[in-house]
C-alpha positions as CSV (number, residue, x, y, z in Angstrom):
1,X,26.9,-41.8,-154.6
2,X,29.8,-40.3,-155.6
3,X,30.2,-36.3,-154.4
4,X,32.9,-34.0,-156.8
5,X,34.4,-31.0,-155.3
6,X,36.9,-28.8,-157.8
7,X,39.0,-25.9,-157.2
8,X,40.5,-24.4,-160.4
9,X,43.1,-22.0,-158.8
10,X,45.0,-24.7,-157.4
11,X,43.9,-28.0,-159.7
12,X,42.8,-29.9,-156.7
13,X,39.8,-32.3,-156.8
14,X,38.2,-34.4,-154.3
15,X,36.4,-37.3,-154.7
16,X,34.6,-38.9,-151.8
17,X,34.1,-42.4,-152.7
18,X,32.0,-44.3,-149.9
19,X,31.3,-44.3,-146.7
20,X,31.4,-46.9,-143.9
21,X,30.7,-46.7,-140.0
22,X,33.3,-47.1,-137.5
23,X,33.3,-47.6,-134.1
24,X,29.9,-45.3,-134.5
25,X,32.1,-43.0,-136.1
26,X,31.3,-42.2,-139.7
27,X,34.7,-42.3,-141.6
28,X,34.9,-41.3,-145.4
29,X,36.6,-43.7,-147.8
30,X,38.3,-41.0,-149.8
31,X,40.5,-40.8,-152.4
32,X,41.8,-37.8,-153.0
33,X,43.6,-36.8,-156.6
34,X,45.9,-33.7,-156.2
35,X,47.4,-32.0,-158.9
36,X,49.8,-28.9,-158.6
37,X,50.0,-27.2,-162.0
38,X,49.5,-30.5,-163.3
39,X,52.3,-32.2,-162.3
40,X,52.0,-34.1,-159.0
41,X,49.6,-36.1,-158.1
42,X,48.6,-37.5,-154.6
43,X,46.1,-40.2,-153.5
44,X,45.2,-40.4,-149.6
45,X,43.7,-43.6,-148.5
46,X,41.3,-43.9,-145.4
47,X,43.8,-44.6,-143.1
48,X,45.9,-41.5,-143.8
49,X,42.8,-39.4,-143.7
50,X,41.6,-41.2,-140.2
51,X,44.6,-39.9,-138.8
52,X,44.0,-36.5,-139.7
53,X,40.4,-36.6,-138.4
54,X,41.7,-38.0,-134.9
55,X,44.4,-35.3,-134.9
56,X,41.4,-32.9,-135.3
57,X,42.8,-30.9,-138.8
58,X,40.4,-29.7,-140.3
59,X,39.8,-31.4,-144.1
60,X,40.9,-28.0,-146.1
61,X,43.9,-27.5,-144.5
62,X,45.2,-31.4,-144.8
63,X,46.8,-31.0,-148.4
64,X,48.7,-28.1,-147.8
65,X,50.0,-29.6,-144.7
66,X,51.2,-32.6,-146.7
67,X,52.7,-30.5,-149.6
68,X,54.5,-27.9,-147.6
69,X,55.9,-31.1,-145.2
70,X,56.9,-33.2,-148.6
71,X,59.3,-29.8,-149.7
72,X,60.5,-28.8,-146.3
73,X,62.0,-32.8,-146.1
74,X,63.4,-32.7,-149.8
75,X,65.1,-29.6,-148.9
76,X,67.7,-31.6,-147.1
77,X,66.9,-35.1,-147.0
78,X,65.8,-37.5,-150.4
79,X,63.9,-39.9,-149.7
80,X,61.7,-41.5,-153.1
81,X,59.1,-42.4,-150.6
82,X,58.8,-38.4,-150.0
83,X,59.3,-37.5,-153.4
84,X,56.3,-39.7,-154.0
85,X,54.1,-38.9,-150.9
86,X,54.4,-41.9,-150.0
87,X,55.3,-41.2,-146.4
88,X,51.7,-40.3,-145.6
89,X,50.4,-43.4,-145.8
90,X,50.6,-45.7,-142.8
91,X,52.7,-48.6,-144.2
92,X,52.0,-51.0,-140.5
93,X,48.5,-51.3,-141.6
94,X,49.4,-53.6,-144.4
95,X,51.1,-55.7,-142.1
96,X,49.4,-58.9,-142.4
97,X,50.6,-59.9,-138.5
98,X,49.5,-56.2,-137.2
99,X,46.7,-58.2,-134.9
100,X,49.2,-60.4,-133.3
101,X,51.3,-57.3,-131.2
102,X,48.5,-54.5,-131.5
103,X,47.8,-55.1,-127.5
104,X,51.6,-55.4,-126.5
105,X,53.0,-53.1,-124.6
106,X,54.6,-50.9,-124.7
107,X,55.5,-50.5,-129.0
108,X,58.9,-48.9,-130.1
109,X,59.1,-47.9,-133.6
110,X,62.8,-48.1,-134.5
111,X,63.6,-45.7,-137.7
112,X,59.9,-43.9,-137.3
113,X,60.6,-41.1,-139.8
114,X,57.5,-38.6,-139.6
115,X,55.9,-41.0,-137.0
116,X,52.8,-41.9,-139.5
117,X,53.1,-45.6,-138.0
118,X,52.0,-44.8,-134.7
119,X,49.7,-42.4,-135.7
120,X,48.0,-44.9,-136.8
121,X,48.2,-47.5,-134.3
122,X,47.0,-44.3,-132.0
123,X,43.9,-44.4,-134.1
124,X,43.2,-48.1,-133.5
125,X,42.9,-48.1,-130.2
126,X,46.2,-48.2,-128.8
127,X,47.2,-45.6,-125.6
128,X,49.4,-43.4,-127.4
129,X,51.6,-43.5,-123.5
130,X,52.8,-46.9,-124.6
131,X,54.0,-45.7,-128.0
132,X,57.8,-44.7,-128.7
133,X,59.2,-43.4,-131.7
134,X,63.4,-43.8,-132.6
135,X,64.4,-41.1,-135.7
136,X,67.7,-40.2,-135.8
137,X,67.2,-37.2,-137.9
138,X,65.2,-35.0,-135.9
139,X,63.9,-32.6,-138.9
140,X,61.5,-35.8,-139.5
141,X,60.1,-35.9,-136.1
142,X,60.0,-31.9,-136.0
143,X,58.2,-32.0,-139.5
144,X,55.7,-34.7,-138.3
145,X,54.7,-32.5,-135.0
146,X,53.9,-29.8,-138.0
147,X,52.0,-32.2,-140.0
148,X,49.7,-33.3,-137.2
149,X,49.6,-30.5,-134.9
150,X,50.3,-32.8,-132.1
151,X,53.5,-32.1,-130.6
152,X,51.9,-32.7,-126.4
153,X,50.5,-35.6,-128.0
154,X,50.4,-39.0,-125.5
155,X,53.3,-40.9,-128.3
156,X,57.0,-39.9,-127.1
157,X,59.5,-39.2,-130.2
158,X,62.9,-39.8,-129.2
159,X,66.0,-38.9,-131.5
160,X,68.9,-41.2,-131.8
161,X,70.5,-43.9,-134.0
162,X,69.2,-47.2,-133.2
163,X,72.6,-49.2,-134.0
164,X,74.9,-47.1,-131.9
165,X,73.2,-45.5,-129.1
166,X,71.6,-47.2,-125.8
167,X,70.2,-43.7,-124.2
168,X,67.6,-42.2,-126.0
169,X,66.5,-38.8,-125.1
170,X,63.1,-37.5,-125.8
171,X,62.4,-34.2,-127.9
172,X,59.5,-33.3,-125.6
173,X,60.2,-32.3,-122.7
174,X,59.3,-33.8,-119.5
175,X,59.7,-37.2,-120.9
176,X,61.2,-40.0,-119.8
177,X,64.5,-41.4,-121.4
178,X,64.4,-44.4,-123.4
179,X,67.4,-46.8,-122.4
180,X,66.9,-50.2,-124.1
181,X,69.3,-51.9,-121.2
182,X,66.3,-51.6,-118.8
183,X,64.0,-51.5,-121.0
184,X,60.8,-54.7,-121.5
185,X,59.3,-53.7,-124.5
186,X,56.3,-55.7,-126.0
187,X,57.2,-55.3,-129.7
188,X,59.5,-53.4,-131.9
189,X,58.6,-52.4,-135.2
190,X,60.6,-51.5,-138.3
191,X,58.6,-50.7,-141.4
192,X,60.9,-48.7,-143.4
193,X,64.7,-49.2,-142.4
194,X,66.1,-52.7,-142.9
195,X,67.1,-52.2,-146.4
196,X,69.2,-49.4,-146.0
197,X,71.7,-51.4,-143.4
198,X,74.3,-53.7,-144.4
199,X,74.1,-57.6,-143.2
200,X,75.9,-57.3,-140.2
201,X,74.2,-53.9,-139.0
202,X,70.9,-55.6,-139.4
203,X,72.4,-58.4,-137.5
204,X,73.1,-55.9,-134.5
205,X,69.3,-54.1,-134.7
206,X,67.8,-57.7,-134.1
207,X,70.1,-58.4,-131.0
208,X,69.6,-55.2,-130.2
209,X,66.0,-55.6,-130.2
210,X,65.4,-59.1,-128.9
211,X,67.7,-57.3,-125.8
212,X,64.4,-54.9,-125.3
213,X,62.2,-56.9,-125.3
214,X,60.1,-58.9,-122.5
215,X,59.3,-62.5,-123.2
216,X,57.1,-63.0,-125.5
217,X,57.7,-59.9,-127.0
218,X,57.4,-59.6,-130.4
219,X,59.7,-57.7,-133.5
220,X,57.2,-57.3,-136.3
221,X,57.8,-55.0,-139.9
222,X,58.8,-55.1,-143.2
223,X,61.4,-55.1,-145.5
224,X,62.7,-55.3,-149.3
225,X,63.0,-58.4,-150.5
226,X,63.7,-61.0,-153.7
227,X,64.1,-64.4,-154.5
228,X,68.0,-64.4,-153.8
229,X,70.0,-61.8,-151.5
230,X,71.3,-58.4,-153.6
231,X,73.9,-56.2,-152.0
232,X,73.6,-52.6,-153.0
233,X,70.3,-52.8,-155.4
234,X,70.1,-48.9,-155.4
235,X,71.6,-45.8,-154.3
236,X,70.3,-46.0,-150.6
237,X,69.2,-49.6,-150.3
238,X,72.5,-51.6,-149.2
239,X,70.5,-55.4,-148.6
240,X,67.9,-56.7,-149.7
241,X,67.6,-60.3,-148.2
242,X,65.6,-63.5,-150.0
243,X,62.9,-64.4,-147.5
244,X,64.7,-67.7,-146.2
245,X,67.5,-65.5,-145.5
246,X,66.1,-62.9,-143.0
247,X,64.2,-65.5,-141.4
248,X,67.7,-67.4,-140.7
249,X,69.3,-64.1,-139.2
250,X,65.9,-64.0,-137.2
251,X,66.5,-67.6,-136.5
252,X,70.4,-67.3,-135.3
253,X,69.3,-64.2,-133.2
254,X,67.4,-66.3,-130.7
255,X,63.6,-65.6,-132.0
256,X,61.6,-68.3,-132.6
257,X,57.8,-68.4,-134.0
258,X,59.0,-66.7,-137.0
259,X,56.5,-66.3,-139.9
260,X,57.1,-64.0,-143.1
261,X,54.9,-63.4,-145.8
262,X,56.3,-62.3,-148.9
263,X,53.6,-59.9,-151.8
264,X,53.6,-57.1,-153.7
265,X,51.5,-55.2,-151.3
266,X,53.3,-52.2,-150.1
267,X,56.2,-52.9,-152.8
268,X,59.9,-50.6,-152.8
269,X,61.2,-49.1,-155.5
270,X,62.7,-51.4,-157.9
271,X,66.2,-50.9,-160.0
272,X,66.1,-51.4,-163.5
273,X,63.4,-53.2,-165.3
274,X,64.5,-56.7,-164.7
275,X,64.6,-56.0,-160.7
276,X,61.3,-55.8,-159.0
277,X,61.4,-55.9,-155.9
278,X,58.7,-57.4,-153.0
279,X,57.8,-56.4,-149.7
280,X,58.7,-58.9,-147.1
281,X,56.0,-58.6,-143.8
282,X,57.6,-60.2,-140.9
283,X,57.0,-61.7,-137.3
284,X,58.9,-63.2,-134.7
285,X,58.8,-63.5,-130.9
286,X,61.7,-63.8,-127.9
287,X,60.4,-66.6,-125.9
């Protein structure tokens, strides 16, 4: 059955899809049209709107959370993924290799914007104390604690730049410091920062990442990619590596077991109509 709700004075419409049980937990499959004066438009998947429901915020006030979050960022920081509202949706859970490191411990997520990533990994099962967060702009991690209403939630947020610092200091107080010299991490994520380094900085984030991690530790996440490797396809990307590229800088790093998989699922912005290009899921491990 499919259940319509309208509201004129603002153009939004809901339309609840399906539902499914989890965990004994009935979760809606929603997708969710929003139109503002007819000229945005927003779709929220099931995993955006679990994360919501775990956080406890209530359905009606969910939209204009997301639209008030979406303008404060533009205000000083363009991204196309928040022009688009894209940053809502939980990009790790099209990770093809998410099973393989979801019981590591603990998880970092270098570059974790609004922190929608662990969010999410908070809502399958993961204790949120073994999640960490690295954003070096701190609006993003400010704007996420207004998003969710969780800022004394169990994930720690710290604020720093991944490539040149090695102390990390948390934005909620009482928590520990983050310093990767000492630290045996079980995985490292990046889902949405790769593409914006050169070659050689994202030849220093994988050292500096297989230095974090324990063995067998994993770094899992995904970037741009195309058939052959582009300097500077847009404004903000500066690389986009071919897949037989970023598995040899995996390679020459020291991981081993690397696997990639290489779709449209989850796909960046593309320049020009003759450039499309792919998202690149990876996986490798420090023995």
């Amino acid at each position: 059955m499919v259940f319509l709700l309208a509201s004129f004075n603002n153009c939004i419409r809901f339309f609840i899809l399906s539902s499914r049980l989890i965990s004994s937990t009935t979760v809606f499959e929603v997708s969710i049209l929003v139109s503002y004066m007819g000229s945005e438009e927003v779709i929220l998947k099931a995993e955006t709107l679990k994360i919501f429901e775990h956080k406890n915020v209530p359905r009606e006030n969910i939209l204009p959370l997301i639209k008030s979050t979406r303008e404060r960022a533009l205000k000083s920081h363009y991204y196309r993924s928040i022009d688009t509202y894209d940053f809502i949706f939980p990009r790790i859970s099209l990770n093809p290799f998410l099973k393989k490191v979801i019981k590591k411990k603990p998880i970092l997520d270098v570059g974790c914007s609004f922190g929608v990533d662990l969010r999410y990994l908070e809502t399958q099962g993961v204790n949120p104390t073994n999640l960490y967060g690295v954003e070096k702009n701190s609006d993003f991690l400010q704007l996420g604690f207004d998003l969710f209403g969780d800022y004394s939630n169990g994930i720690t947020f710290y604020c720093g730049d991944i490539l040149h610092d090695t102390h990390f200091k948390s934005v909620q107080p009482g928590r520990k410091e983050l310093i990767l010299s000492k630290t045996e991490l079980g995985c490292v994520h990046s889902g949405s920062l790769l593409h914006l380094l050169t070659r050689d900085e994202i030849k220093q984030f994988f050292a500096k990442a297989y230095q974090s991690l324990s063995s067998g530790g994993f770094v899992i996440g995904r970037t741009a990619s195309f058939e052959s490797t582009i300097q500077n396809p847009s404004s903000q990307m500066r690389t986009v590596l071919s897949q037989s590229d970023f598995e040899s800088l995996l390679q020459s790093s020291g991981f081993v077991e690397i696997e990639s998989n290489l779709s449209m699922s989850g796909a960046l912005p593309k320049k020009g109509d003759d450039l499309i290009l792919k998202s690149l899921h990876f996986i490798a491990m420090k023995e």
